[in-house]
C-alpha positions as CSV (number, residue, x, y, z in Angstrom):
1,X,-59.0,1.1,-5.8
2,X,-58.5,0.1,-9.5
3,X,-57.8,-3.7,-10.6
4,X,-55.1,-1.8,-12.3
5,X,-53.4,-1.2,-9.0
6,X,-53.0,-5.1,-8.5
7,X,-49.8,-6.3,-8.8
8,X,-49.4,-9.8,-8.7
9,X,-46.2,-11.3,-6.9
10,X,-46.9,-15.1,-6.7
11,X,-49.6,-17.8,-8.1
12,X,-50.0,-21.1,-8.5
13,X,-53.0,-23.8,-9.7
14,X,-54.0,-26.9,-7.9
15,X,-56.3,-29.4,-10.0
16,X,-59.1,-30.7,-7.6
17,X,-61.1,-32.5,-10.4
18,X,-63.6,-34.9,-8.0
19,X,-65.4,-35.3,-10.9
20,X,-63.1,-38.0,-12.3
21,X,-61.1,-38.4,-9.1
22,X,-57.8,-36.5,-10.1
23,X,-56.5,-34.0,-7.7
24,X,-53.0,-32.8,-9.4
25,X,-50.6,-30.4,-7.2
26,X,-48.3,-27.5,-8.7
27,X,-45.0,-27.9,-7.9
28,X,-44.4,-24.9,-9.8
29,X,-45.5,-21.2,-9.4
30,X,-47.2,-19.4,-12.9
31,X,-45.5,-16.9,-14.6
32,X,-46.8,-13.6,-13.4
33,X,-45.9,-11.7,-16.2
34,X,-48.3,-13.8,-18.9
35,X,-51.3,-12.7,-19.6
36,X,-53.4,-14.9,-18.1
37,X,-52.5,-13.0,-14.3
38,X,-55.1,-10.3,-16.4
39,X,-57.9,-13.0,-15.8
40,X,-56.6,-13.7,-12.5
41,X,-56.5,-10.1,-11.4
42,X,-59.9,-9.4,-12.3
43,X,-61.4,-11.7,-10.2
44,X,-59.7,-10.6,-7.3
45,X,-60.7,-7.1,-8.0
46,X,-64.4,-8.4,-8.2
47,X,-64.3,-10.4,-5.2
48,X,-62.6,-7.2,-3.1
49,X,-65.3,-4.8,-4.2
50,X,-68.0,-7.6,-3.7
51,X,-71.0,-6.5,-1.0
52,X,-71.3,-10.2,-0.9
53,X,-68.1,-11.1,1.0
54,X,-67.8,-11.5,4.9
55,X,-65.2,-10.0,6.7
56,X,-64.5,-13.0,8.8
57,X,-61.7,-13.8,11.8
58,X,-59.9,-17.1,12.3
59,X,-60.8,-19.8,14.8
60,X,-58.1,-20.7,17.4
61,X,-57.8,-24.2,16.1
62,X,-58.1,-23.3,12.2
63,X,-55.0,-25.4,10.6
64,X,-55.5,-22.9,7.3
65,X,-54.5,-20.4,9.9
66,X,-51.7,-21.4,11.0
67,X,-50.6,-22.3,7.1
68,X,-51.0,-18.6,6.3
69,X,-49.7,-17.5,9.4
70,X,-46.0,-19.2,8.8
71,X,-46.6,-18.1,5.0
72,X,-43.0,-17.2,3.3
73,X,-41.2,-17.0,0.4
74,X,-39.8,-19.7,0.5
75,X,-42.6,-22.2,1.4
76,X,-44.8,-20.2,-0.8
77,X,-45.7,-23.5,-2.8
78,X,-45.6,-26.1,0.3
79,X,-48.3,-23.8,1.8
80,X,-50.7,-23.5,-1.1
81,X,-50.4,-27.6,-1.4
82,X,-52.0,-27.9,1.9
83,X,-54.1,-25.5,1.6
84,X,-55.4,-27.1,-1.3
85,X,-55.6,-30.5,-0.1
86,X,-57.4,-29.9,2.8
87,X,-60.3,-28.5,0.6
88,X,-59.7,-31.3,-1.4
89,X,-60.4,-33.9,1.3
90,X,-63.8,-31.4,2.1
91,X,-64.7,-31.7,-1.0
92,X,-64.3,-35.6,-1.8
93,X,-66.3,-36.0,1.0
94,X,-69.4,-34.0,0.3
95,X,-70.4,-35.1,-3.9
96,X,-72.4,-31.6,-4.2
97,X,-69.5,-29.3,-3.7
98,X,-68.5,-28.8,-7.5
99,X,-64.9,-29.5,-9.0
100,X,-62.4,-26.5,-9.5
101,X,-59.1,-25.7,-10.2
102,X,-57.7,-23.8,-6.8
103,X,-55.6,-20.9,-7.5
104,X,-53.4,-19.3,-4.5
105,X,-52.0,-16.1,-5.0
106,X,-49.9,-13.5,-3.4
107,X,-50.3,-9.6,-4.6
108,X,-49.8,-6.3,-3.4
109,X,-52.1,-2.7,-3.4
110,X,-49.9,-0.2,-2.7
111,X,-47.6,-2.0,-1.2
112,X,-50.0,-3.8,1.6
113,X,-49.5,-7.4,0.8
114,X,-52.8,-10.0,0.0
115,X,-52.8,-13.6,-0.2
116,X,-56.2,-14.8,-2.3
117,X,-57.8,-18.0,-2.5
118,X,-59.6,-18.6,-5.6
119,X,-61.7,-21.5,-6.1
120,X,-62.8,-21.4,-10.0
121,X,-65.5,-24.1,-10.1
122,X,-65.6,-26.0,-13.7
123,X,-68.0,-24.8,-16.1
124,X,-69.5,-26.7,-18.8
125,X,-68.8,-25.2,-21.9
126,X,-68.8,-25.9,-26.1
127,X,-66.0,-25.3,-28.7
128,X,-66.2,-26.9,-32.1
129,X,-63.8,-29.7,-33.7
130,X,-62.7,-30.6,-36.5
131,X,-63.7,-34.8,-37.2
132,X,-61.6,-36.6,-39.5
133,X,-62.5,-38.6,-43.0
134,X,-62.2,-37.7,-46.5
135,X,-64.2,-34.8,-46.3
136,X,-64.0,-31.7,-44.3
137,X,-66.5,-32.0,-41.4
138,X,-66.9,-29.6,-38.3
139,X,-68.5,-30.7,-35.3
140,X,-69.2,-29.7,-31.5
141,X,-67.6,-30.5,-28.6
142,X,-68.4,-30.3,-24.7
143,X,-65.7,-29.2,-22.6
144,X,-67.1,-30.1,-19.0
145,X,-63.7,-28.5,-17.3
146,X,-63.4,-25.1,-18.3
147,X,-62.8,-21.7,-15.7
148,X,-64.9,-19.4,-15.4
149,X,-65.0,-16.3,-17.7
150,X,-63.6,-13.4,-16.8
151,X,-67.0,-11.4,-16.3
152,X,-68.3,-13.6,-13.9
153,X,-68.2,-14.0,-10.1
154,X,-67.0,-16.9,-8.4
155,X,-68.7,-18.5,-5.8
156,X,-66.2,-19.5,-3.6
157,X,-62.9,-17.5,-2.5
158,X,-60.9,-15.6,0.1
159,X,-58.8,-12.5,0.6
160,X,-56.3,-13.1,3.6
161,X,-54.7,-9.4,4.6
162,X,-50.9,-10.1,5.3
163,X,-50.3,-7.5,7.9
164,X,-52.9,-9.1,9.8
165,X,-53.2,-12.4,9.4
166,X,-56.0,-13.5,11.6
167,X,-58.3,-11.2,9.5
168,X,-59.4,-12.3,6.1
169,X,-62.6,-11.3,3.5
170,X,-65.1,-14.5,2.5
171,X,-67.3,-15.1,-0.6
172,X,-69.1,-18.5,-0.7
173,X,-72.3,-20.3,-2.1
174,X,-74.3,-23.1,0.7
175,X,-73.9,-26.6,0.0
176,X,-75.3,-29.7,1.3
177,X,-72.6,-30.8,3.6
178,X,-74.7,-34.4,5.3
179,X,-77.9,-33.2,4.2
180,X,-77.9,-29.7,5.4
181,X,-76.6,-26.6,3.4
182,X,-73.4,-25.2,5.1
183,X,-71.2,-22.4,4.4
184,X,-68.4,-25.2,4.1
185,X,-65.2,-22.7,2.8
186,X,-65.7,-20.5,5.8
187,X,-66.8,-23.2,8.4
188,X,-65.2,-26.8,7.0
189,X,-62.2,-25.4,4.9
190,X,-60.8,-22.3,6.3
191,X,-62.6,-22.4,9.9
192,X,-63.4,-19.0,10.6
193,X,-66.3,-16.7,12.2
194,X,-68.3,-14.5,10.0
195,X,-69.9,-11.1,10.0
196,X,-73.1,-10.5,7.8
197,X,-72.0,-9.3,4.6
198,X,-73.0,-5.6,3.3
199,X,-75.9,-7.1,1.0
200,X,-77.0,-9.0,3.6
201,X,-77.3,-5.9,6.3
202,X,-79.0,-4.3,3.9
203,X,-81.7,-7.0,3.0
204,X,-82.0,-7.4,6.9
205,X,-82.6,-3.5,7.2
206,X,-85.4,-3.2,4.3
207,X,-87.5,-6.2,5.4
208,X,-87.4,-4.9,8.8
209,X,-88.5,-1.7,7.9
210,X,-90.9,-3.1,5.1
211,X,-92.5,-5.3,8.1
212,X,-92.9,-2.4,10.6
213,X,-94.3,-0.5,7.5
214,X,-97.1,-3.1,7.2
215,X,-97.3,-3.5,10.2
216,X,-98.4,0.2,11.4
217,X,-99.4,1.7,8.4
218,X,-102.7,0.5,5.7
219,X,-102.4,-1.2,2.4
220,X,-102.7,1.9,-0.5
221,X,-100.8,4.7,-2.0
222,X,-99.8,5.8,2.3
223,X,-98.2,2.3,2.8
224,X,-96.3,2.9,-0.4
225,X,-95.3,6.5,0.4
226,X,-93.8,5.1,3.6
227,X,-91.8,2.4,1.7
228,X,-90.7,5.5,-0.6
229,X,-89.2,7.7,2.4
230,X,-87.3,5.2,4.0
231,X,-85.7,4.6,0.5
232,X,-85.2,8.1,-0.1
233,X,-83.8,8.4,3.5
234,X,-81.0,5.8,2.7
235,X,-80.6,7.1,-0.4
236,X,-79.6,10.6,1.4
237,X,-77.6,8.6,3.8
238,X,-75.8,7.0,1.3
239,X,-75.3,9.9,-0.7
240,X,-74.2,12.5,1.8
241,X,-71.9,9.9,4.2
242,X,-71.4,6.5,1.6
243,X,-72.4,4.8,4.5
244,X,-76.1,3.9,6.2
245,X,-75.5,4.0,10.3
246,X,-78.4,1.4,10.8
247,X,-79.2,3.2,14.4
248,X,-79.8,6.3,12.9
249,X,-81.5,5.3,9.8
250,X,-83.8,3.6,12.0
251,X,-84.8,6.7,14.2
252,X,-85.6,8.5,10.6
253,X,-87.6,6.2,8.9
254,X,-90.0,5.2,11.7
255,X,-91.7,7.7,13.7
256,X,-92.7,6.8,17.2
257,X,-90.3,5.8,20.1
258,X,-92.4,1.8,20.2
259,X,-92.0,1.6,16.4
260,X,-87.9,2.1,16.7
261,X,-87.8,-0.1,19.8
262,X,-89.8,-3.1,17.5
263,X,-87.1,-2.8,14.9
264,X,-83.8,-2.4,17.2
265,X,-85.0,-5.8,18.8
266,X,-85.6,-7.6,15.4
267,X,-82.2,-5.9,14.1
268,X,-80.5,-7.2,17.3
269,X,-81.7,-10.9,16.3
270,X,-79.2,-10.4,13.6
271,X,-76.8,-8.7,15.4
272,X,-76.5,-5.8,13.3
273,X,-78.6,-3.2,15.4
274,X,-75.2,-1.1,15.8
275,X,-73.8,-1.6,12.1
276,X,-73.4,0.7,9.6
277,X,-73.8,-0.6,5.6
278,X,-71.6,0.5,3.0
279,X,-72.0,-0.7,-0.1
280,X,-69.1,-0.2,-2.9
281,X,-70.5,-2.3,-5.8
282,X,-72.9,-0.4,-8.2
283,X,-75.5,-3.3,-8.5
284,X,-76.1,-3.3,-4.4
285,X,-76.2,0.8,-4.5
286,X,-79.0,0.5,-7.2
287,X,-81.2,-1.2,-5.0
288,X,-81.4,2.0,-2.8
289,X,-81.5,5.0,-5.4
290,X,-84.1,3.1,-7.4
291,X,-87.5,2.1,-6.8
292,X,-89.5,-1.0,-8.6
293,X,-93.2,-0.5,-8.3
294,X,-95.3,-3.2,-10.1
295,X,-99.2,-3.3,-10.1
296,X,-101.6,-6.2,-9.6
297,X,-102.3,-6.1,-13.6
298,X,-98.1,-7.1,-14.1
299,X,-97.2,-3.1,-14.9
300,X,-94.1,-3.0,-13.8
301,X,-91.9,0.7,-13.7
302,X,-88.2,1.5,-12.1
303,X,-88.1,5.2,-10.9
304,X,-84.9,6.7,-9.5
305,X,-85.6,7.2,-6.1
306,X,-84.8,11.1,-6.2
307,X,-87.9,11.4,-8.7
308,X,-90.2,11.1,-5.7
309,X,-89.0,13.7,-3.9
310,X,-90.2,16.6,-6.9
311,X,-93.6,16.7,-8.1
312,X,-93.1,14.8,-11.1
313,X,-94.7,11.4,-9.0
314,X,-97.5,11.5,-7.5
315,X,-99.5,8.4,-5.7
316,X,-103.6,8.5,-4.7
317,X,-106.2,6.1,-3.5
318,X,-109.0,6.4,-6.0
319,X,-112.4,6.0,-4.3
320,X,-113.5,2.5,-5.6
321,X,-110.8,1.1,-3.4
322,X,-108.3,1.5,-6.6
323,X,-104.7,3.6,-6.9
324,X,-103.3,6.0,-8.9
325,X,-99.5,7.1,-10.2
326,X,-99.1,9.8,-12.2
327,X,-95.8,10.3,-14.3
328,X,-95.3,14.3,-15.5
329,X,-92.8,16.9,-16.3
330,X,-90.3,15.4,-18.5
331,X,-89.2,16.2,-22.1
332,X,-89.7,12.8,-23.9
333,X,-90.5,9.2,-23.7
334,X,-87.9,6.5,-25.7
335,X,-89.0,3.1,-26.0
336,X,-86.5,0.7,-24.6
């Protein structure tokens, strides 16, 4: 999917300014064809192909659910106002959850039918002005209220699928909700149950293994080998399937029937011991096909991970207790 294949069909903006107590509902929907539904289709596109969102399912008694479910048409506007001020009443409630402008919006992908929840908290931002008197001055100004640019991510938003209406996709950032940080927008606002998120499996899945790794094998250049294979194991995985089947992955990397049984009961804590991971973003598929080594002294090198599989890499234990890389076979060095 391209953000290119996004067409937008409906939007609107809510103000929910707590900062200066203002909370302003659209009675009118935005023009779709300006230019500004560019901006607002490029955050959609980066919150869909986000390894950070949740697929998530309603609650039986989430009233956002039953908004969305009865969504029409018609009461396209009446729907996003009570969308928006139930957040709004979360939010004046609990100081720490920023001020935003809420922007609900209907679009299609081929047509299959979206609704998206956007919550664009204010940034603070600077613009110059122009100050009066008899001679020309120029000044700076703070803007404390301005959206998000268009490269960034937001930290809070929602993609509801239409044909399916209990299901939706989550993105959100903990906040102190009485004194302990909560998911609010899944579990306050929109009151649904989440899965683990793509990034998240995959952090689970590489501390486990890094634990069982330390674990079983000794510190030097064979600890670090292991750490190497199971990368270039998921790299492999990833590369020949675009998916990681944890179960599987699990019975490569560690070699012994007790090791595998350790890390399916500490995977099964999370609940991901079945799971599979597939990443779509290019940052979370980094992680896996390169490697960061850094050294006690602060040297610190990334290697793609297929390097370590030719004989261009090669680690030792020195006998003084000390370890080795060596770096050969390539044409030139550049200085970056």
């Amino acid at each position: 999917m391209e953000r290119e294949d996004i067409r937008i069909r409906k939007a609107i903006m809510h103000v929910l300014d707590t900062q200066s107590g203002q909370c302003i509902y659209s009675e009118n929907e935005l023009d779709t064809g300006s230019d500004f539904c560019d901006f607002l289709r490029g955050h959609i596109w980066k919150v869909m192909e986000s390894d950070e969102k949740k697929e998530c399912v309603f609650e039986d008694d989430s009233e956002a659910a039953g908004w969305i479910k009865n969504l029409n048409t018609e009461n396209f506007v009446t729907v996003s106002f009570y969308l928006a001020n139930s957040l709004y009443g979360i939010m004046e409630e609990n100081i720490d959850i920023p001020a935003a402008d809420l922007f609900v919006v209907v679009y299609e992908i081929e047509r299959e039918k979206y609704l998206a929840i956007l919550k664009m908290n204010y940034k603070r931002s600077y613009t110059h002005q122009t100050i009066p008197g008899t001679e020309t001055n120029v000044g700076v100004a703070i803007q404390k209220a301005t959206l998000p640019g268009g490269t960034q991510k937001l930290s809070e938003a929602a993609i509801i699928e239409l044909e399916n209406r209990k299901r939706l996709y989550v993105t959100e950032k903990r906040y102190d909700v009485n004194g302990i940080k909560t998911n609010y927008f899944s579990q306050l606002f929109l009151r649904c149950r989440a899965n683990r998120s793509e990034k998240e499996k995959l952090n689970i899945v590489q501390r486990v293994v890094e634990h069982m790794q330390q674990k079983y094998y000794c510190e030097g250049s064979g600890q670090v080998k292991r750490q190497i294979e199971a990368a270039i194991a998921m790299d492999h995985a990833l590369e020949e399937t675009g998916k990681i089947e944890i179960r599987d992955i699990i019975k490569r990397i560690l070699e012994n029937e007790e090791m595998q049984q350790e890390a399916r009961e500490k995977l099964e804590r999370y609940g991901i011991e079945n799971d599979r991971i597939e990443p779509k973003n290019e940052s979370t598929k980094k992680r896996i096909s390169f490697q960061t080594l850094k050294t006690d002294t602060g040297i610190e090198i990334k290697i793609p991970t297929q390097e370590f599989e030719r004989d261009s890499i090669q680690l030792m234990d020195c006998e003084d207790g000390t370890m080795q890389m060596l770096i050969g076979n390539f044409g030139r060095i550049e200085k970056r």
